[in-house]
One Martini backbone bead per residue (centre of mass of N, CA, C, O) as a GRO file, in nm:
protein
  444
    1UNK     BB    1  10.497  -0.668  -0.708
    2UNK     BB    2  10.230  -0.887  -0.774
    3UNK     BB    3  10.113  -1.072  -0.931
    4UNK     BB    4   9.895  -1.117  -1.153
    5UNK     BB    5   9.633  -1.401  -1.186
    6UNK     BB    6   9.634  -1.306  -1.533
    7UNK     BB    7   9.903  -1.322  -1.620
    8UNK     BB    8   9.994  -1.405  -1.980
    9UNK     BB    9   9.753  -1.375  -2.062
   10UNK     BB   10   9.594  -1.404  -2.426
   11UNK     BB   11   9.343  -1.185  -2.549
   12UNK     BB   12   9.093  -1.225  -2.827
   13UNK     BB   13   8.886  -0.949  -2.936
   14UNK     BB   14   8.484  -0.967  -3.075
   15UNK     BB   15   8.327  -0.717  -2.926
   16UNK     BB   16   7.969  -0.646  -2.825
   17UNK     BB   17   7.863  -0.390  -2.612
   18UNK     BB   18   7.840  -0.555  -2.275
   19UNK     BB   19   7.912  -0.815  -2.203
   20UNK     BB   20   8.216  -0.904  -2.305
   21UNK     BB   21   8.340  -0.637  -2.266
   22UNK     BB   22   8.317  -0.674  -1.953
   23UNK     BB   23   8.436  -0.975  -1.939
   24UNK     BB   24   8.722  -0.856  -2.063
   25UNK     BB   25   8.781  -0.629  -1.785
   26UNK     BB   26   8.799  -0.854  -1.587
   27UNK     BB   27   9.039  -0.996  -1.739
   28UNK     BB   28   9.236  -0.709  -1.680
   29UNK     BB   29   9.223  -0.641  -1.438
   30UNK     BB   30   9.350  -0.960  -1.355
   31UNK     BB   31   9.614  -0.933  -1.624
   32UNK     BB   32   9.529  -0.959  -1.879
   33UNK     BB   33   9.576  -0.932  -2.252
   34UNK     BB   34   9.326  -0.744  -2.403
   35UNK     BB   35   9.249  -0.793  -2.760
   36UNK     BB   36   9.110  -0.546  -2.982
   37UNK     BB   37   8.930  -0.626  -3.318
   38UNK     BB   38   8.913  -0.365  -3.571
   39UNK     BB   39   8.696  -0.201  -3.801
   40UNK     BB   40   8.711   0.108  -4.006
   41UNK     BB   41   8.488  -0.006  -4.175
   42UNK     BB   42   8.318  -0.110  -3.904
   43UNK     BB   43   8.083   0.036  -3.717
   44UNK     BB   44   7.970  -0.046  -3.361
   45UNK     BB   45   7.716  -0.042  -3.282
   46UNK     BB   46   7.628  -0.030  -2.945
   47UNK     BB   47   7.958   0.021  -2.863
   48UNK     BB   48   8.035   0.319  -2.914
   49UNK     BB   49   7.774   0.364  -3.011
   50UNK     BB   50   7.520   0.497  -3.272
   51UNK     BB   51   7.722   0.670  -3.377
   52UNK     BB   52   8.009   0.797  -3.561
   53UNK     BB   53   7.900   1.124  -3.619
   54UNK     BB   54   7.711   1.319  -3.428
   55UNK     BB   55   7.500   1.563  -3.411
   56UNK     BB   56   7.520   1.759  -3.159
   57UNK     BB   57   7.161   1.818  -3.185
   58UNK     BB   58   7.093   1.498  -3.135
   59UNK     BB   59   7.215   1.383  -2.857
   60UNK     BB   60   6.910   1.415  -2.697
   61UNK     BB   61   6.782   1.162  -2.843
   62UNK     BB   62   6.975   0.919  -2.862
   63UNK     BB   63   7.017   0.791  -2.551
   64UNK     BB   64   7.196   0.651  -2.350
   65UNK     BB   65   7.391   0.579  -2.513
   66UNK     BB   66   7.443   0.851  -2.735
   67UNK     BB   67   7.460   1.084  -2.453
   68UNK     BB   68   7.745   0.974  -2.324
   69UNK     BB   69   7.883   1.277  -2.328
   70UNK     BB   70   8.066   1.501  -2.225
   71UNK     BB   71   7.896   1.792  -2.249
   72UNK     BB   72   7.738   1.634  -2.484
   73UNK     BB   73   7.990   1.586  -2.652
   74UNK     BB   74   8.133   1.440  -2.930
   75UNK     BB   75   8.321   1.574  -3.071
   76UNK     BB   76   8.553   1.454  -3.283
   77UNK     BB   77   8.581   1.118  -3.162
   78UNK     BB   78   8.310   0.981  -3.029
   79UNK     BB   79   8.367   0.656  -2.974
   80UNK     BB   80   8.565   0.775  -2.724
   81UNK     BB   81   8.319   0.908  -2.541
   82UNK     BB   82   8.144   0.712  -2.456
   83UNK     BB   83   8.025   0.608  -2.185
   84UNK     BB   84   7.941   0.277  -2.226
   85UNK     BB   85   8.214   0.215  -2.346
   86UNK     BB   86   8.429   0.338  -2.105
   87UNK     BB   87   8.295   0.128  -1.856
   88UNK     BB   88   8.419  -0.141  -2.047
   89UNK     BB   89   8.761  -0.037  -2.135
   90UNK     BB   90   8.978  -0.100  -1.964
   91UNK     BB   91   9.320  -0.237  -2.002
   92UNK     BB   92   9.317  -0.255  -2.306
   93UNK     BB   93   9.347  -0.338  -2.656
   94UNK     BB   94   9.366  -0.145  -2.979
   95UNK     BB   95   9.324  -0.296  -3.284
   96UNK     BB   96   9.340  -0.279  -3.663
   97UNK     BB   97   9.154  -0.489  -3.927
   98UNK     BB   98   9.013  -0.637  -4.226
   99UNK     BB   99   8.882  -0.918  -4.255
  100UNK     BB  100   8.734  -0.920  -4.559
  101UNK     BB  101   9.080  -0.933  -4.627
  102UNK     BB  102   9.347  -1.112  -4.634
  103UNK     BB  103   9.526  -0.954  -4.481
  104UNK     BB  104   9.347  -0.942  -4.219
  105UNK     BB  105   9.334  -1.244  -4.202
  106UNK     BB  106   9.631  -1.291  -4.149
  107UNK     BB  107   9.693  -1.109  -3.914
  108UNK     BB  108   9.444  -1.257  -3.724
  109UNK     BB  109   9.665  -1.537  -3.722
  110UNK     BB  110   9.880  -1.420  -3.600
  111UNK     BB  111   9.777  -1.329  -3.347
  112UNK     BB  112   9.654  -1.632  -3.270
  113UNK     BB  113   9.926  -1.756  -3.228
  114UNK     BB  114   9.990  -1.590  -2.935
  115UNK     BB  115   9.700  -1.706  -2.839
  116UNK     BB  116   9.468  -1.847  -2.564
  117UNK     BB  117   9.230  -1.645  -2.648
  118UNK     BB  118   8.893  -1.667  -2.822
  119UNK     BB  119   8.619  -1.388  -2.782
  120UNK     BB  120   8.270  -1.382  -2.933
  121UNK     BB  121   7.985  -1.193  -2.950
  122UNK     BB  122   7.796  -1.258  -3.199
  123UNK     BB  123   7.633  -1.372  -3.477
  124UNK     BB  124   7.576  -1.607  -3.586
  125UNK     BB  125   7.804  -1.664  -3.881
  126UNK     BB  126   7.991  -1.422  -3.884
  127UNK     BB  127   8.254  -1.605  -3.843
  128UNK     BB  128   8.264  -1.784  -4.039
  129UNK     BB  129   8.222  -1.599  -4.301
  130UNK     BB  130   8.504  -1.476  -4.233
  131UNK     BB  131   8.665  -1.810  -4.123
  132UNK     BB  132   8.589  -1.805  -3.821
  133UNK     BB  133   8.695  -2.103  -3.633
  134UNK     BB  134   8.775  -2.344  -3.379
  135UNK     BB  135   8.929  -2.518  -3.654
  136UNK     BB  136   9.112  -2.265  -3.778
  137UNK     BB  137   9.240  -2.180  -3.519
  138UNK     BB  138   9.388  -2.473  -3.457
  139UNK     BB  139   9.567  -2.465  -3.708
  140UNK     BB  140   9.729  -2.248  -3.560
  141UNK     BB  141   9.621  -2.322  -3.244
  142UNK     BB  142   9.591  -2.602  -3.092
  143UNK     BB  143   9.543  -2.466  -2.768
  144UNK     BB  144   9.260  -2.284  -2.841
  145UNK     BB  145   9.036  -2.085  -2.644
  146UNK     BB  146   8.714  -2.092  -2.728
  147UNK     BB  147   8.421  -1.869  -2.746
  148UNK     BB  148   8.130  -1.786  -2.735
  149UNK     BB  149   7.809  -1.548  -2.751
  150UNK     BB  150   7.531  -1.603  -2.831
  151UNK     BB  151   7.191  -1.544  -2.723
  152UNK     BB  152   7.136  -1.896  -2.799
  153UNK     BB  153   7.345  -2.028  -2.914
  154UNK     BB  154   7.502  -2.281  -3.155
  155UNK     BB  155   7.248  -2.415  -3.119
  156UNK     BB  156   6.925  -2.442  -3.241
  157UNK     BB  157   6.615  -2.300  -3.335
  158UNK     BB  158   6.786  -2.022  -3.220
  159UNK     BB  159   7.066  -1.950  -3.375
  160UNK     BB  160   7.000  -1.702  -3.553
  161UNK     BB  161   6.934  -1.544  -3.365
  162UNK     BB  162   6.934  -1.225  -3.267
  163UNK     BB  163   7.077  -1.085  -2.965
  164UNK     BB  164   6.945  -0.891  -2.728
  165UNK     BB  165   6.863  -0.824  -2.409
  166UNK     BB  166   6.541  -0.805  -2.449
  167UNK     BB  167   6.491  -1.032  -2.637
  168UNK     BB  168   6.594  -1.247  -2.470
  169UNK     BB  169   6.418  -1.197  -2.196
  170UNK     BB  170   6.184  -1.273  -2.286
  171UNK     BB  171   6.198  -1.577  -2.398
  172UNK     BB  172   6.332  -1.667  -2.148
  173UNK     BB  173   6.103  -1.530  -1.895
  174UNK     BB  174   6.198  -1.228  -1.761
  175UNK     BB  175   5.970  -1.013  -1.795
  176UNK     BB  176   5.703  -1.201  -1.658
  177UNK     BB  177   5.886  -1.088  -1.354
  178UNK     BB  178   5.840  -0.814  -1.408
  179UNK     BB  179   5.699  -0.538  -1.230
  180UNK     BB  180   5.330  -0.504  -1.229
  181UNK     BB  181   5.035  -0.643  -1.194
  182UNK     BB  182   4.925  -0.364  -1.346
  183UNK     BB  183   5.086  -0.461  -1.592
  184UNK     BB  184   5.279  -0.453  -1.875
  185UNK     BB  185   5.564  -0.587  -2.030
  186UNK     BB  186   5.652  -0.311  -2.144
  187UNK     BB  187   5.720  -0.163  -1.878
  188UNK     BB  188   6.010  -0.255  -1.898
  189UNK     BB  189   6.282  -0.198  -1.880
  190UNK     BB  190   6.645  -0.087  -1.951
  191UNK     BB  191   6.785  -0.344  -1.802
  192UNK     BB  192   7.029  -0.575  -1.845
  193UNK     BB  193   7.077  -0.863  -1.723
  194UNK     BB  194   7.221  -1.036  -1.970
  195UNK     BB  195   7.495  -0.877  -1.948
  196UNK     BB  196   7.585  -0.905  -1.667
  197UNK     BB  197   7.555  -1.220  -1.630
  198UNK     BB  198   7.737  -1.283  -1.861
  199UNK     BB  199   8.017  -1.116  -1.779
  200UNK     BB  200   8.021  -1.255  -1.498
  201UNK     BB  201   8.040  -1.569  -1.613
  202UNK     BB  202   8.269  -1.578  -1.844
  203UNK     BB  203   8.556  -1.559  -1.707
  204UNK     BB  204   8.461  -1.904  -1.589
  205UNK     BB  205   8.518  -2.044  -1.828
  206UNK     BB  206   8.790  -1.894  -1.920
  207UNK     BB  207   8.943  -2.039  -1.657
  208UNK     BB  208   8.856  -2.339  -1.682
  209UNK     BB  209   8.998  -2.370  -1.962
  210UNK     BB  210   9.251  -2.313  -1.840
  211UNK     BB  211   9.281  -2.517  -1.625
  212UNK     BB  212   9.233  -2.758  -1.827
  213UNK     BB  213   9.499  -2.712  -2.014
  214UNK     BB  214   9.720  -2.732  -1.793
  215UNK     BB  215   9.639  -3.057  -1.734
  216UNK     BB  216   9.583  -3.124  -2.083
  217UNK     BB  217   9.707  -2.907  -2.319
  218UNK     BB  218   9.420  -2.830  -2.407
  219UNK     BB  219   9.154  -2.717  -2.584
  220UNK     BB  220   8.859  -2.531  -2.629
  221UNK     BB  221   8.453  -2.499  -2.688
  222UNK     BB  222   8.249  -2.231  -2.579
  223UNK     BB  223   7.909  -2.244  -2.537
  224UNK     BB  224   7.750  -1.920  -2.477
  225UNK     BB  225   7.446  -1.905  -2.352
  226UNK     BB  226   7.277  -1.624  -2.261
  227UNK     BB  227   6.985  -1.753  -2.170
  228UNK     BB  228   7.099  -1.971  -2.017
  229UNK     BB  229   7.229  -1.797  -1.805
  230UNK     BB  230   6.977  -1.643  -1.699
  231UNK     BB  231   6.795  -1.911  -1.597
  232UNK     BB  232   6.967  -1.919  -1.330
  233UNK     BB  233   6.836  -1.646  -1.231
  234UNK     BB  234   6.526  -1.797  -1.188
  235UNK     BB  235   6.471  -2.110  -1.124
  236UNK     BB  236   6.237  -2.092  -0.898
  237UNK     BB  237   6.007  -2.045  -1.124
  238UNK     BB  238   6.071  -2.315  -1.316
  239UNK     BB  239   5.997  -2.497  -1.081
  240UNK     BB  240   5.703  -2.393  -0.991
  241UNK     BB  241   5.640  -2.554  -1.267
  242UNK     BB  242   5.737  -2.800  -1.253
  243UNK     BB  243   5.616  -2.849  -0.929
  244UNK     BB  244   5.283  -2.688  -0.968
  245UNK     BB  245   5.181  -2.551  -1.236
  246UNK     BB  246   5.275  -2.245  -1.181
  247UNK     BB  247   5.241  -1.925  -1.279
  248UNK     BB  248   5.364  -1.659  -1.154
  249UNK     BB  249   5.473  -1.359  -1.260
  250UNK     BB  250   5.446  -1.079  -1.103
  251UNK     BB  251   5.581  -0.913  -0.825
  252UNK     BB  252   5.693  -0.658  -0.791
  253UNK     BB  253   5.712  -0.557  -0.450
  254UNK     BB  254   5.696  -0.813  -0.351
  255UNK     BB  255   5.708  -1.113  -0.133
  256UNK     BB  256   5.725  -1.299   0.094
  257UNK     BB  257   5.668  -1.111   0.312
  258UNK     BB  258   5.399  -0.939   0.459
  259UNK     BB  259   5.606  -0.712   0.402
  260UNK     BB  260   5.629  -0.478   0.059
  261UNK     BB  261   5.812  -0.209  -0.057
  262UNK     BB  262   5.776   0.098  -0.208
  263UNK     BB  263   5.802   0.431  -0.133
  264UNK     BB  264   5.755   0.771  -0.081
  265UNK     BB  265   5.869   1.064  -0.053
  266UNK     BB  266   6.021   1.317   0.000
  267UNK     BB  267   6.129   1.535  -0.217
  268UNK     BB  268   6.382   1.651  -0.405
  269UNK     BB  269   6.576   1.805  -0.607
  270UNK     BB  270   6.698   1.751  -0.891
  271UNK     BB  271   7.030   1.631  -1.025
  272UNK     BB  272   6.910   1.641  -1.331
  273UNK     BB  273   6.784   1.749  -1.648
  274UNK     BB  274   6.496   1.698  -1.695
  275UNK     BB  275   6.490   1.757  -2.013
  276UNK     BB  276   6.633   1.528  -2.085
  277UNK     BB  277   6.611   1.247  -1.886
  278UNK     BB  278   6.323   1.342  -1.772
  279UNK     BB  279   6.020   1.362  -1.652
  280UNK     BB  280   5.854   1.618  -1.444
  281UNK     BB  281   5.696   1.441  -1.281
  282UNK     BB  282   6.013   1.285  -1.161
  283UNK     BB  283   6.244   1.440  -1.093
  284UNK     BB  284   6.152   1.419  -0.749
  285UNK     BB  285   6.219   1.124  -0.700
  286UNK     BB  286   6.152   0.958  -0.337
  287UNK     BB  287   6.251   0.625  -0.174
  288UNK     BB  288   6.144   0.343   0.031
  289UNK     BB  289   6.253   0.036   0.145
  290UNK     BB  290   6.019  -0.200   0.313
  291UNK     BB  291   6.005  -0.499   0.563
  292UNK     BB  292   5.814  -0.798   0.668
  293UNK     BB  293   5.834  -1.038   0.890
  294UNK     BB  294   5.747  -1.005   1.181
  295UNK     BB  295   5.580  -0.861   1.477
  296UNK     BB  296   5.829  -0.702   1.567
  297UNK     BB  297   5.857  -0.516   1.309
  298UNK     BB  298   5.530  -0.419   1.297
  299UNK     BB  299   5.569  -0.256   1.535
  300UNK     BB  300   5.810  -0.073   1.479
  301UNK     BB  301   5.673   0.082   1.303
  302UNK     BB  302   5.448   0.168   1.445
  303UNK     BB  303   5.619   0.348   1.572
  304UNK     BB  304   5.744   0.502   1.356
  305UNK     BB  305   5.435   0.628   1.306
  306UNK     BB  306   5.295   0.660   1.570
  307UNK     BB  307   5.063   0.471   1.655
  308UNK     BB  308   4.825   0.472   1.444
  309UNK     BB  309   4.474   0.365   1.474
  310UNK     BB  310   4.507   0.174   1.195
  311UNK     BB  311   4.663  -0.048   1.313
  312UNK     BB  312   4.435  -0.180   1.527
  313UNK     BB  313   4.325  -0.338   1.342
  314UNK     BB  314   4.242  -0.666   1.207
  315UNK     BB  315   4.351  -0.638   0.950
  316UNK     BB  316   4.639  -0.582   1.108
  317UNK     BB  317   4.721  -0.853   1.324
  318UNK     BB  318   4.885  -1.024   1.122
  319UNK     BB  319   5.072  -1.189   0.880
  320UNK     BB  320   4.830  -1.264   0.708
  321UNK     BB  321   4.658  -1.005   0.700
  322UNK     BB  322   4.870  -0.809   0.590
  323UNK     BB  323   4.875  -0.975   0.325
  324UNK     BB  324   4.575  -0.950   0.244
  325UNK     BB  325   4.580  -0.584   0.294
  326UNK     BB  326   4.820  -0.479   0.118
  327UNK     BB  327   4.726  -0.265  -0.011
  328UNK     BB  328   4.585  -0.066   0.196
  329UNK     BB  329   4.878  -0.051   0.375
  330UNK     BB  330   5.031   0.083   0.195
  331UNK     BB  331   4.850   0.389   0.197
  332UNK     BB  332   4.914   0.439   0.499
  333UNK     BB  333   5.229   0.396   0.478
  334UNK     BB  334   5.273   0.635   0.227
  335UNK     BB  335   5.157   0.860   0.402
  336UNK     BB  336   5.407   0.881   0.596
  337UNK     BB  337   5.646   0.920   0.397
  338UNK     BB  338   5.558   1.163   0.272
  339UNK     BB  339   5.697   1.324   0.503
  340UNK     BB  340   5.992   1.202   0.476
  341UNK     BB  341   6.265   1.155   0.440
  342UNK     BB  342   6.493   0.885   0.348
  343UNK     BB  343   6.672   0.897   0.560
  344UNK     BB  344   6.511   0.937   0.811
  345UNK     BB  345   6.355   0.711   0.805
  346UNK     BB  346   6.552   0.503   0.791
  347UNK     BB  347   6.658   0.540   1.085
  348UNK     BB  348   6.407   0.500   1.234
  349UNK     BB  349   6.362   0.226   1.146
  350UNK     BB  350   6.597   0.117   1.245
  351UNK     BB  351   6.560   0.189   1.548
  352UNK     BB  352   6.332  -0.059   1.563
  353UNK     BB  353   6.402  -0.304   1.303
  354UNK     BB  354   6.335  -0.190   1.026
  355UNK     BB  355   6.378  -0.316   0.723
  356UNK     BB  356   6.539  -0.085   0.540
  357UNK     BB  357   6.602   0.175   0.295
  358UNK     BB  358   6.714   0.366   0.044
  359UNK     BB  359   6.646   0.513  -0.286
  360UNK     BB  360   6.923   0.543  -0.521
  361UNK     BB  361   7.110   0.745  -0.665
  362UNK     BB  362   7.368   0.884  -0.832
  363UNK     BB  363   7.451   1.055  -0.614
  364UNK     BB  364   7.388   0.885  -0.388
  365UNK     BB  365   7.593   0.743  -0.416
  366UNK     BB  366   7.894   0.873  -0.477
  367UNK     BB  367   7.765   0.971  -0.127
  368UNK     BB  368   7.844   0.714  -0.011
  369UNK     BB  369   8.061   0.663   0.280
  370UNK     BB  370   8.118   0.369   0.193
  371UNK     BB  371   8.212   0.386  -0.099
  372UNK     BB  372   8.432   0.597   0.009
  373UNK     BB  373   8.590   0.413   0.212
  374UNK     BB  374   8.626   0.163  -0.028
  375UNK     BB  375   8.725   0.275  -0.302
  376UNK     BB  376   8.563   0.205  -0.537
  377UNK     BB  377   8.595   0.491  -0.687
  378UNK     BB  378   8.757   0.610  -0.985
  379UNK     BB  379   9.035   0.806  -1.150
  380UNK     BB  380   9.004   0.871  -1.473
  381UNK     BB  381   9.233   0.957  -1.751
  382UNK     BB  382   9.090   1.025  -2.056
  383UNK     BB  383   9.233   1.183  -2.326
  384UNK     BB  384   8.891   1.237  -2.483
  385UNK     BB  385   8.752   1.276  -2.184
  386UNK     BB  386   8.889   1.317  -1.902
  387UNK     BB  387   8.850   1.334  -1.556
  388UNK     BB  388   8.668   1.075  -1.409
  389UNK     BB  389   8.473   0.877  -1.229
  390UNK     BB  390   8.462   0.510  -1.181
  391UNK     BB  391   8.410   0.245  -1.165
  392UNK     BB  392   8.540  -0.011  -0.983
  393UNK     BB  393   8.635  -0.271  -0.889
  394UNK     BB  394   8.455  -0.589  -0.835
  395UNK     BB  395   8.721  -0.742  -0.642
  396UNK     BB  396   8.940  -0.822  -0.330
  397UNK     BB  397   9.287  -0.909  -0.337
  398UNK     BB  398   9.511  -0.968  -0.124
  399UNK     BB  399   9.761  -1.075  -0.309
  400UNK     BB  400   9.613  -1.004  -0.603
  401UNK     BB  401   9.556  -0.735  -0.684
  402UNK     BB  402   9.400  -0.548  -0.901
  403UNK     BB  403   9.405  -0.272  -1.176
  404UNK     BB  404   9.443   0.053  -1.314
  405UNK     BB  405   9.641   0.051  -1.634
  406UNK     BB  406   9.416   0.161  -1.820
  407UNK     BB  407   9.197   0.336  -2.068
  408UNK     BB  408   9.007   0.382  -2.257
  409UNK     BB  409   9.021   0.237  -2.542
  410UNK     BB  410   9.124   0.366  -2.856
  411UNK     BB  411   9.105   0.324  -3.175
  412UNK     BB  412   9.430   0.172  -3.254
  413UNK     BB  413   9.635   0.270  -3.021
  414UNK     BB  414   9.800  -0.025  -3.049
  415UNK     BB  415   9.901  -0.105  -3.311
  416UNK     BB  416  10.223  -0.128  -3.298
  417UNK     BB  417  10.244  -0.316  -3.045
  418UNK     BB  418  10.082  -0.570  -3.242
  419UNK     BB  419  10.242  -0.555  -3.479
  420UNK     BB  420  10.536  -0.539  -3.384
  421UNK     BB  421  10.573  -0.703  -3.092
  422UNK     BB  422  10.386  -0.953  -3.170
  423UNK     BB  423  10.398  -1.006  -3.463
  424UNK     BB  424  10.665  -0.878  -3.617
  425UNK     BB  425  10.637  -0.661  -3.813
  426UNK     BB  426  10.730  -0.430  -4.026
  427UNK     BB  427  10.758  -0.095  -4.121
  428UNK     BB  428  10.659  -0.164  -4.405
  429UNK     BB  429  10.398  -0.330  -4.362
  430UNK     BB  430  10.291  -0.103  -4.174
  431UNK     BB  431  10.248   0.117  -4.408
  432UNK     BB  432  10.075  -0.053  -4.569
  433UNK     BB  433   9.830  -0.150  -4.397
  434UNK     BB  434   9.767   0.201  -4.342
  435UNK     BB  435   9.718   0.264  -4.659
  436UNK     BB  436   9.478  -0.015  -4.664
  437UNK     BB  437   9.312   0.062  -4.396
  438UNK     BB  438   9.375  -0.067  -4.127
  439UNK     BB  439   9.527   0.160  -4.021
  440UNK     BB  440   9.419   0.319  -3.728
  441UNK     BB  441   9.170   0.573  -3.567
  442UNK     BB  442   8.942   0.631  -3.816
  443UNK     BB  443   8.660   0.615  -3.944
  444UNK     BB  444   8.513   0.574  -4.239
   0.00000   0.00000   0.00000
């Protein structure tokens, strides 16, 4: 079998939440050796999930993070069963060390001198305080590659506050782009760009970091700014102010086409608990997104729809009109659709040449058969969690491809080899270390 392509290279990993963890399964996945140090005596809160111990009967209420455990049971030690922390926690090593106390914060520089890479995503501060920088680092490993990811960057007058997604993402103006022209912006979700966009993008800077160390001996310093990272992904807006003085604001469904939207379809049955997850006003909510660019595709549309009387209208004469009538035309739209299931929309749709698809949920994903053919979705079987599908591989390599070659890694469960194998430990340090509550599988 072919060596992977980041076979050999070892990251030590301090690691929170969603985008680092996330940052640090892509280059497991494709060979890294990702060492994650915790500590039992500090529960990682939003990332192991939300308590270290909840009653099994408060999980309904914990929030997506908090009750994605198997069958809604926290188990024995919770922490090793989150969705959450499961989803980005493959192919990793995780050790227990208190670096609060000298021998933890000893045993972590034993560690970072074997290693290529050391990455944190913490609140500015908080890595300095317990004695670790890039300059004490490079002490012990004069050409390690260190990454820093706090939400606003390493300096700047917004260096010390802490960043979670949500509130990056307002700071940065990417809230004021979300949701509906008639909502206020509280009523965006919660679904954080800022960990995604951050986690795809840190694995490029420390590959851009090795590939600059091979040519010159040398490690370096990667100030990763999460919100200016995420402001690269709407740049067009920032642009549109800078160049024409206007601030775009939300744009709901709508787009540059004369024709945008999301439209209602026939319900179908709930797929998942009503009662846990969802208002039952929504339960049974089906969409189809469909676009109209130019006006073969607005005929195509009107044969769709039955070419009924209110197309011929002057109000919808051309793609001007279209688009300044949109409120009106979606109203007709959405009239069509509510009769349609929305695969059937969908193949109607398509078979006229109206780009559309249907707003797939999670089951519906799941049954994608492009997705099932392509065997993104994996088999992993988890320990203290049963064996479920997981998103699989983000991108495939002819030559290197990645594997899951580990399940999401319990807590501490690496000790030995971390302690023994990489640091060579004696039998008796390591049972000292045991006793002293360094090494462990559970949170004190």
């Amino acid at each position: 079998m072919a060596k992977l392509p980041l076979e050999g290279v070892r990251v030590v990993a301090i690691h929170l939440v969603w985008a680092l963890p996330y940052a640090c399964q892509l280059l497991a996945d494709f060979g890294a050796e990702v060492i994650w140090v915790e500590s039992l005596q500090h529960f990682p809160r939003a990332t192991r999930g939300l308590m270290a111990r909840p009653p099994k009967e408060l999980v309904p209420m914990l929030g997506s993070i908090g009750r994605g455990f198997p069958d809604m049971d926290p188990g024995e030690r919770p922490w090793n069963r989150v969705a959450a922390f499961n989803i980005h926690m493959r192919n990793k090593h995780s050790c227990t060390m208190d670096l609060t106390r000298p021998k933890g914060m000893e045993m972590f520089k034993r560690l970072i001198s074997t290693a290529d890479v050391f990455v944190e995503n913490n609140a500015v501060g908080r890595m300095p305080k317990l004695g670790i920088t890039y300059e004490s680092l490079k002490e012990v490993k004069p050409d390690i590659i260190m990454l820093s990811a706090p939400g606003y960057g390493n300096t700047g007058p917004y260096n010390k506050y802490v960043g979670y997604g949500f509130n990056v993402e307002c700071v940065s103006g990417f809230t004021s782009l979300r949701g509906y022209p008639e909502d206020a912006p509280t009523t965006c979700s919660s679904t954080f760009w800022m960990d995604a966009t951050s986690g795809a993008a840190m694995p490029f800077a420390v590959m851009s970091a090795l590939h600059y160390r091979k040519r010159t001996g040398k490690g370096q310093f990667i100030d990763f700014s999460q919100s200016e990272n995420l402001m690269q992904w709407y740049g067009e807006s920032i642009m549109d102010y800078t160049a024409n003085g206007r601030v775009q604001g939300t744009l709901g469904n709508r787009h540059t086409s004369a024709v945008q939207g999301c439209y209602p379809c026939q319900p179908s049955p709930r797929r998942i608990r009503p009662e846990v997850f969802a208002p039952k006003d929504f339960a049974d909510d089906q969409w189809i997104n469909i676009s109209i660019f130019n006006d073969e595709q607005w005929q195509g549309l009107c044969r769709a729809m039955g070419n009924p009387e209110w197309t011929k209208d002057d109000k919808f004469a051309d793609a001007l009109s279209l688009y300044k009538n949109h409120d009106e035309l979606n109203k007709h739209i959405a009239a069509w659709t509510r009769t349609q299931d929305k695969y059937d929309a969908f193949r109607i749709l398509q078979k006229e040449g109206v780009p559309s698809g249907p707003v797939l949920d999670d089951k519906d994903v799941f049954a994608d058969p492009h997705v099932k053919e392509r065997g993104f979705f994996q088999e992993i079987n988890a320990p203290e969690c049963g064996t479920h599908l997981y998103p699989g591989l983000a991108w495939k390599m002819s030559k290197t491809p990645g594997s899951i070659r580990k399940p999401p890694v319990r807590v501490g469960e690496d000790n030995e080899y971390v302690y023994k194998k990489i640091m060579g430990v004696s039998e008796a340090e390591y049972e000292e270390m045991a006793k002293e509550q360094h090494i462990g599988m559970d949170f004190i």
